[in-house]
Every structure is written in structure tokens, then in C-alpha cells.
DRENPAMI-941974 format. One record per residue (C-alpha): x, y, z; residue in three letters; residue number from 0. Coordinates in nm, 3 decimals, padded with zeros to 5 digits. Layout:
<vopas>
+---------+---------+---------+---------+-----+
:      c1 :      c2 :      c3 : residuo : num :
+---------+---------+---------+---------+-----+
:       X :       Y :       Z :     ala : NUM :
...
+---------+---------+---------+---------+-----+
</vopas>
This chain:
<vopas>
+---------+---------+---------+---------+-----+
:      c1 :      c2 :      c3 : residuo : num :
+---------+---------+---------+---------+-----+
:  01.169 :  01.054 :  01.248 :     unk :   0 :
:  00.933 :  01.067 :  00.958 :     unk :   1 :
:  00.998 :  01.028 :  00.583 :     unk :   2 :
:  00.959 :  01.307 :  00.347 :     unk :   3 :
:  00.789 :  01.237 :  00.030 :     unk :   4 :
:  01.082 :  01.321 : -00.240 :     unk :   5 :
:  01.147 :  01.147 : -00.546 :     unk :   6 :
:  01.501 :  00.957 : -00.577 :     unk :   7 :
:  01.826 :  01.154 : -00.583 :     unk :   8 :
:  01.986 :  01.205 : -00.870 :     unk :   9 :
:  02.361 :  01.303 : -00.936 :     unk :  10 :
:  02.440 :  01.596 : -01.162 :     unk :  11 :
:  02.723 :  01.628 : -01.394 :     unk :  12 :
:  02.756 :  01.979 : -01.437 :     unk :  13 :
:  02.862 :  02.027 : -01.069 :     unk :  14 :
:  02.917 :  01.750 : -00.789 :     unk :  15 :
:  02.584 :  01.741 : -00.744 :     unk :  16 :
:  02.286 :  01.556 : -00.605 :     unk :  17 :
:  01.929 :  01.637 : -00.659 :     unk :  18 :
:  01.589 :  01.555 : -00.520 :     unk :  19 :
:  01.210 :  01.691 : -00.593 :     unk :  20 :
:  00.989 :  01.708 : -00.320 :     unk :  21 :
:  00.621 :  01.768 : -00.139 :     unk :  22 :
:  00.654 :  02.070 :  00.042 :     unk :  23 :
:  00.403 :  02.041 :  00.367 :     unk :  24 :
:  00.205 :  02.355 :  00.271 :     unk :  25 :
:  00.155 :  02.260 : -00.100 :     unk :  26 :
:  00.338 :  02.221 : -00.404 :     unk :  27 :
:  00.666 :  02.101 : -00.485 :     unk :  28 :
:  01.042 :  02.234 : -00.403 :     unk :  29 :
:  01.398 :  02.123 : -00.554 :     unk :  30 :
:  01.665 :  02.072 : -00.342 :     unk :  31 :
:  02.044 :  02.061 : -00.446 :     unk :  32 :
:  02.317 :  01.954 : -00.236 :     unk :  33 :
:  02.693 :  01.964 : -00.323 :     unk :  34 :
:  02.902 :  01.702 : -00.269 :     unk :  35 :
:  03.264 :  01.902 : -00.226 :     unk :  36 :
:  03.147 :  02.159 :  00.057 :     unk :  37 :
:  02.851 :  02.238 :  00.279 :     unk :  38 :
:  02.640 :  02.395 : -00.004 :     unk :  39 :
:  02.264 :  02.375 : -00.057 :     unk :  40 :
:  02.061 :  02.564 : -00.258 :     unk :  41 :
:  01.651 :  02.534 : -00.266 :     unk :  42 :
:  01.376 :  02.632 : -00.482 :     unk :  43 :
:  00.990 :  02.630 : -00.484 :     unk :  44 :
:  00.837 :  02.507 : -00.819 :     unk :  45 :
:  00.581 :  02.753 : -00.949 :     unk :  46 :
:  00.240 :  02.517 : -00.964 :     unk :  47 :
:  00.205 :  02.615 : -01.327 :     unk :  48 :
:  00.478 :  02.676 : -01.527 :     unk :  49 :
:  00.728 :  02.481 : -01.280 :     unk :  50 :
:  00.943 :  02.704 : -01.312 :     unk :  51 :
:  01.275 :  02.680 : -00.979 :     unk :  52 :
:  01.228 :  03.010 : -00.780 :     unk :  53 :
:  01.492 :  03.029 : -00.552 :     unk :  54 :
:  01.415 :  03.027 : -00.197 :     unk :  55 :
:  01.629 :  03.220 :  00.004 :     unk :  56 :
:  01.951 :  03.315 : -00.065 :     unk :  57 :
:  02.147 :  03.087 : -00.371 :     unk :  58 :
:  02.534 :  03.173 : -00.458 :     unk :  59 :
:  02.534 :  03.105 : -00.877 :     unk :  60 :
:  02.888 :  03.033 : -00.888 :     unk :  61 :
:  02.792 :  02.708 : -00.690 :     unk :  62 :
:  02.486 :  02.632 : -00.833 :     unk :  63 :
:  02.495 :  02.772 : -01.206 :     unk :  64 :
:  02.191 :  02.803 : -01.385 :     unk :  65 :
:  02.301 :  02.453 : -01.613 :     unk :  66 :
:  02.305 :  02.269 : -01.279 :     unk :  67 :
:  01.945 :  02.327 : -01.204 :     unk :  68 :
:  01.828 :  02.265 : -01.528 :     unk :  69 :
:  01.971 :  01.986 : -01.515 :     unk :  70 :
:  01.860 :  01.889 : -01.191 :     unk :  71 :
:  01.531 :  01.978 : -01.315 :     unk :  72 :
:  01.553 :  01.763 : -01.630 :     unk :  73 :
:  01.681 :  01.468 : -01.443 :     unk :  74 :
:  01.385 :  01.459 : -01.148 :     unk :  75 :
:  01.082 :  01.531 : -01.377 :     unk :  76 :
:  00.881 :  01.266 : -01.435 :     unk :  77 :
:  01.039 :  01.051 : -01.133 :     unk :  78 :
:  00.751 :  00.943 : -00.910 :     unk :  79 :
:  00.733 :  01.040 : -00.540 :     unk :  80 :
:  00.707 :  00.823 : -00.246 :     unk :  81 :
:  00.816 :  00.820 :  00.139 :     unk :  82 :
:  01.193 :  00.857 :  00.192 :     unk :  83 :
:  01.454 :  00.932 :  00.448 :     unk :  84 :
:  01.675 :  01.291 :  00.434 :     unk :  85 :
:  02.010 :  01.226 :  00.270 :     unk :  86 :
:  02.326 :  01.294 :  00.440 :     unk :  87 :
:  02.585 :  01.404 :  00.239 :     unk :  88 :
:  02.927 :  01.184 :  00.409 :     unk :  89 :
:  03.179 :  01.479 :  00.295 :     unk :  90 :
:  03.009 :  01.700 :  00.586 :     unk :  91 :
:  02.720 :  01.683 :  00.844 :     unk :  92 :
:  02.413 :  01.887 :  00.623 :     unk :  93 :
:  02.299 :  02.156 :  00.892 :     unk :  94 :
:  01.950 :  02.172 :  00.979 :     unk :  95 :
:  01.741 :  02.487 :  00.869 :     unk :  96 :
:  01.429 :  02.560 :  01.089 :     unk :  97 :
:  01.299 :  02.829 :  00.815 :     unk :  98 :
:  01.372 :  02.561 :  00.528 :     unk :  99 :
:  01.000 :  02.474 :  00.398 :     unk : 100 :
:  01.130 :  02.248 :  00.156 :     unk : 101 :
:  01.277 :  02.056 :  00.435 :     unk : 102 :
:  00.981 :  02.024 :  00.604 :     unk : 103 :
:  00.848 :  01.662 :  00.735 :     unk : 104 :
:  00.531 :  01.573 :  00.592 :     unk : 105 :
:  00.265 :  01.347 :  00.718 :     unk : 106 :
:  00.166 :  01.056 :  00.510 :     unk : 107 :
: -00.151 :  01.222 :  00.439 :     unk : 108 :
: -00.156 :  01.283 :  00.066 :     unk : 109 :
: -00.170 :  01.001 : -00.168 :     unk : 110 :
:  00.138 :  00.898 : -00.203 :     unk : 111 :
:  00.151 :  00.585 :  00.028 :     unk : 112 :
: -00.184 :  00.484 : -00.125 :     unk : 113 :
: -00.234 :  00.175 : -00.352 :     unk : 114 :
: -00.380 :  00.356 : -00.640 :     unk : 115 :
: -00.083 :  00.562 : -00.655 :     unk : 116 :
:  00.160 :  00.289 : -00.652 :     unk : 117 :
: -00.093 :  00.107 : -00.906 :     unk : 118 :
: -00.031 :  00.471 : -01.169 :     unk : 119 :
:  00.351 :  00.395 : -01.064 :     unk : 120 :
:  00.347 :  00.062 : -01.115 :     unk : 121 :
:  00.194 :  00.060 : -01.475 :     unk : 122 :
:  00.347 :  00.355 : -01.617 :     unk : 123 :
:  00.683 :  00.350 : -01.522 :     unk : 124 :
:  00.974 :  00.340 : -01.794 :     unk : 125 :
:  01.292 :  00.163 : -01.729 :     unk : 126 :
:  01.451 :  00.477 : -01.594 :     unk : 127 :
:  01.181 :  00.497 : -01.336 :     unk : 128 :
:  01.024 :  00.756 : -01.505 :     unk : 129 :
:  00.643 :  00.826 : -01.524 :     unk : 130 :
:  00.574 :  00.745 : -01.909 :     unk : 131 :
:  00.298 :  01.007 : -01.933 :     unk : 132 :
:  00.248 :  00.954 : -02.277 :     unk : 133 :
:  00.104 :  00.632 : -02.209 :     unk : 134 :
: -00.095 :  00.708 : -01.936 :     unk : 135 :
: -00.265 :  01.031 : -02.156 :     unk : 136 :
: -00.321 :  00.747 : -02.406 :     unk : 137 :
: -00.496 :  00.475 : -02.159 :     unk : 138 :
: -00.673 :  00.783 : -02.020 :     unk : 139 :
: -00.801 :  00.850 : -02.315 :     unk : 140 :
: -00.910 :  00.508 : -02.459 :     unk : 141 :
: -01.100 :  00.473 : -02.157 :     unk : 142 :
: -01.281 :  00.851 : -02.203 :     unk : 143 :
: -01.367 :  00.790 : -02.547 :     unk : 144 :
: -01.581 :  00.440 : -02.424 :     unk : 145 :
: -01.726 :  00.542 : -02.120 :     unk : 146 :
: -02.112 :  00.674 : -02.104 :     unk : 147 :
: -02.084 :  00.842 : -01.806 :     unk : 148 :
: -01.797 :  01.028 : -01.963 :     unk : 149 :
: -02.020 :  01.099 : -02.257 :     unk : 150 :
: -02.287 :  01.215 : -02.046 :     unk : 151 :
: -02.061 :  01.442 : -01.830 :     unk : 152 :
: -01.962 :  01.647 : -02.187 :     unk : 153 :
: -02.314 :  01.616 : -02.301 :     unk : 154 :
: -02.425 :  01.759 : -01.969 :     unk : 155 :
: -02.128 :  02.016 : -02.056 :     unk : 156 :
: -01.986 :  01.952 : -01.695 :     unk : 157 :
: -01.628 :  02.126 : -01.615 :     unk : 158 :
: -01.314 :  01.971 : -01.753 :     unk : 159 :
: -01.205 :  01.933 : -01.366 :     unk : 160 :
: -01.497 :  01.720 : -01.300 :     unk : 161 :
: -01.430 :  01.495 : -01.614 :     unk : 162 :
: -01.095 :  01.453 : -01.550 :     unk : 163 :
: -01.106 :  01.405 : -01.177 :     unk : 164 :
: -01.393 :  01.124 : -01.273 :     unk : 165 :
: -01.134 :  00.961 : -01.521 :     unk : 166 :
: -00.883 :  00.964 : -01.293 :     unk : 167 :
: -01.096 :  00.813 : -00.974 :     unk : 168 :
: -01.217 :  00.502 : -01.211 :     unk : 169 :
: -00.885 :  00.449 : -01.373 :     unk : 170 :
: -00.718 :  00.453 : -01.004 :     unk : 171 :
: -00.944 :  00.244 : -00.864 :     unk : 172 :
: -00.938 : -00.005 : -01.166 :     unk : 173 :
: -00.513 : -00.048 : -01.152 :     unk : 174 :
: -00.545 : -00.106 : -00.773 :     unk : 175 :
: -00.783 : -00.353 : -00.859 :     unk : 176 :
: -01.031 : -00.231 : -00.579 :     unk : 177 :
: -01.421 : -00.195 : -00.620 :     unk : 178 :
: -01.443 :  00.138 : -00.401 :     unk : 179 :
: -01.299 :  00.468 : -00.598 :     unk : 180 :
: -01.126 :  00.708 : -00.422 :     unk : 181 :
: -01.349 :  01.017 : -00.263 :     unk : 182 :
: -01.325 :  01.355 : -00.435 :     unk : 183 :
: -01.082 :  01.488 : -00.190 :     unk : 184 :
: -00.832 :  01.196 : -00.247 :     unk : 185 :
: -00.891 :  01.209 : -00.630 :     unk : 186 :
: -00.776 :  01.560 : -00.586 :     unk : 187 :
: -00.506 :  01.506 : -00.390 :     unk : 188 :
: -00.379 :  01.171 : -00.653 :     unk : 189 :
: -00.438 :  01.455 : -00.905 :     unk : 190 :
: -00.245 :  01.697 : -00.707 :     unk : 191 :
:  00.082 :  01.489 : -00.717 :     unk : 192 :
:  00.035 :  01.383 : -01.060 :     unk : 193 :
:  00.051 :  01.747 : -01.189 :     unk : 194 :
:  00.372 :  01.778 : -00.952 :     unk : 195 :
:  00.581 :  01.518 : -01.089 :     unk : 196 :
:  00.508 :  01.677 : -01.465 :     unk : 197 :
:  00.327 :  01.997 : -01.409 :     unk : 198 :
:  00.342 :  02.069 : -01.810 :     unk : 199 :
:  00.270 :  01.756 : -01.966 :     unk : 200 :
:  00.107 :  01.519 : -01.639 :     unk : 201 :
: -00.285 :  01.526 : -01.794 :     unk : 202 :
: -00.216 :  01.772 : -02.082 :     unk : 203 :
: -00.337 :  01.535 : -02.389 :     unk : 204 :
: -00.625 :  01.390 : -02.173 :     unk : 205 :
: -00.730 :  01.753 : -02.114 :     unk : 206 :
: -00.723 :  01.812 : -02.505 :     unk : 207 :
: -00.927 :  01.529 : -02.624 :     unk : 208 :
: -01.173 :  01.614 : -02.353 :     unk : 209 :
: -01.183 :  01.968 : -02.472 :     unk : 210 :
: -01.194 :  01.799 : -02.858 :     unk : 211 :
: -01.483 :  01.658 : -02.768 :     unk : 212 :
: -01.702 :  01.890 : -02.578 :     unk : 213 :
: -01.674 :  02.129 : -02.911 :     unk : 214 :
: -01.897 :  01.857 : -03.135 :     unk : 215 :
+---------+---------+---------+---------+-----+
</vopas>
């Protein structure tokens, strides 16, 4: 049985709760809830740019109030992904959806399982386990404002995309301590994950200094 790549659970306190972000296989990312006192799940997809919970399918608000999701959604952001097993709840046996895309088994294809992402995990986690992405904008940015080829790219007045994923290749390859960067379809997909784990604030001040400095 393969893992799917979620972040930790998390326990709620507005309901009896747990909570879990996750890849879902087609793209993006999806909240699960499960509750602890009855056979009770309720799933959403994360719109990619506000990330913002859409409910997927059917989800009864007198078990899973608005509060609990913000919640939910408060507690997971910023926790980093990697490859884990489904959780069983031990009050009940959790009943297997075929049409669940959230629940759907991903192969380790992306990123995640990939040193340079571990390296971004490694170096920027708080002590909750969080992603500190304040301090990742900020070593991001130290290392934009002394590179050439950085220069050259805003000079050249290449797309913020291209900057950015350029940043983000050298920086990855530097934590993991490895010669090689990443190719442009792994930087995307690094990129990809990054953006799910904060999709308002992941690259947001990196993206404003680069924009800062393409206007002088």
C-alpha cells in the first residue's frame, strides 16, 4: 500500500477533531477532517490561489462548523508535506470512498521525497514544525540581491516565474549540498508544493523585491 503525501494530523478543539492537508493526485491540495466520536468525514479541495476549503461533496455543518475548518486550516498551514500512511480512526473502521480524490494514493513522483525538499524542511522549520516562511523570503532574498545572473535576468527583463524558479533551483541545490540543480520541471514541481503548504504567503516577499527591483 502506498503512502499519501499529507502533512501531520492535527487535533482540533472546536470539535473532536483530527485534521490533515494533502497532495491530491491530479493537482493541488485537499483538507481532510475526520471526527473522532462517529463515522464522520468531511473533505475539501483548496482553491490554488486564494486557498480557500471548497467542500467536496456533500458536508453536514452541524458536524463540521465553519470554526472547525478554520481551525483545521490554521493549524495545517505552513506544516510541510512528506510520505505518510492513511489514519485510522480506533472509535470506528473509516470506510473507503472510490470517488474520494482527496483520498487518492499518490506516486512518489513530485518532490516531496527529494533531498532538496527535505534540505527547505530541514532549514526552515520552527519548533512547531512549521515552515518559517519569513525566513526563507529573507535568505531568498539575500541571495537575489548578490547574484549576477539574477541581475542579468531583471536587466534582461525576464518573467518573474523564470527569476524565481532560478532562485529557487540554486538555493535547493545549495541546502542539499549537491553540485547538480534540479531541472525546470522539478523546480516547478519543488515550487508547486511550496505554494501548497502556504499558498498566500509561500514566495510572496521574494516575489516583491523581485518586482522592486525590475522597476529601477
Amino acid at each position: 500500500m502506498m503512502n499519501i503525501i499529507r502533512t501531520p494530523a492535527v487535533e482540533l478543539s472546536s470539535i473532536p477533531a483530527i485534521a490533515y492537508k494533502q497532495k491530491i493526485g491530479s493537482g493541488g491540495s485537499g483538507l481532510r477532517i475526520l471526527r473522532l466520536d462517529r463515522d464522520a468525514v468531511a473533505v475539501f479541495t483548496l482553491n490554488k490561489r486564494t486557498a480557500a476549503p471548497v467542500a467536496f461533496g456533500q458536508v453536514d455543518a452541524s458536524l463540521f462548523p465553519a470554526a472547525a475548518v478554520d481551525e483545521a486550516m490554521e493549524l495545517t498551514d505552513g506544516l510541510p508535506y512528506s510520505a505518510r500512511g492513511k489514519i485510522k480512526v480506533s472509535v470506528f473502521e473509516e470506510k473507503q470512498d472510490e470517488q474520494d480524490v482527496t483520498e487518492e494514493e499518490t506516486e512518489a513522483v513530485d518532490m516531496v521525497d527529494s533531498e532538496e525538499y527535505a534540505a527547505i524542511v530541514a532549514r526552515y522549520s520552527d519548533e512547531t514544525g512549521k515552515i518559517n516562511y519569513k525566513l526563507l523570503n529573507k535568505d531568498f532574498i539575500q541571495f537575489a540581491a548578490k547574484s549576477k545572473v539574477v541581475a542579468d535576468l531583471i536587466a534582461a527583463q525576464a518573467d518573474e516565474e523564470v527569476i524565481v524558479a532560478h532562485i529557487v533551483k540554486n538555493r535547493a541545490a545549495y541546502l542539499a549540498g549537491k553540485k547538480d540543480s534540479l531541472s525546470d520541471q522539478e523546480t516547478a514541481a519543488l515550487l508547486e508544493t511550496l505554494d501548497e503548504i502556504a499558498p498566500r504567503s509561500a514566495l510572496k516577499e521574494l516575489k516583491s523585491h523581485i518586482r522592486r527591483m525590475s522597476v529601477r
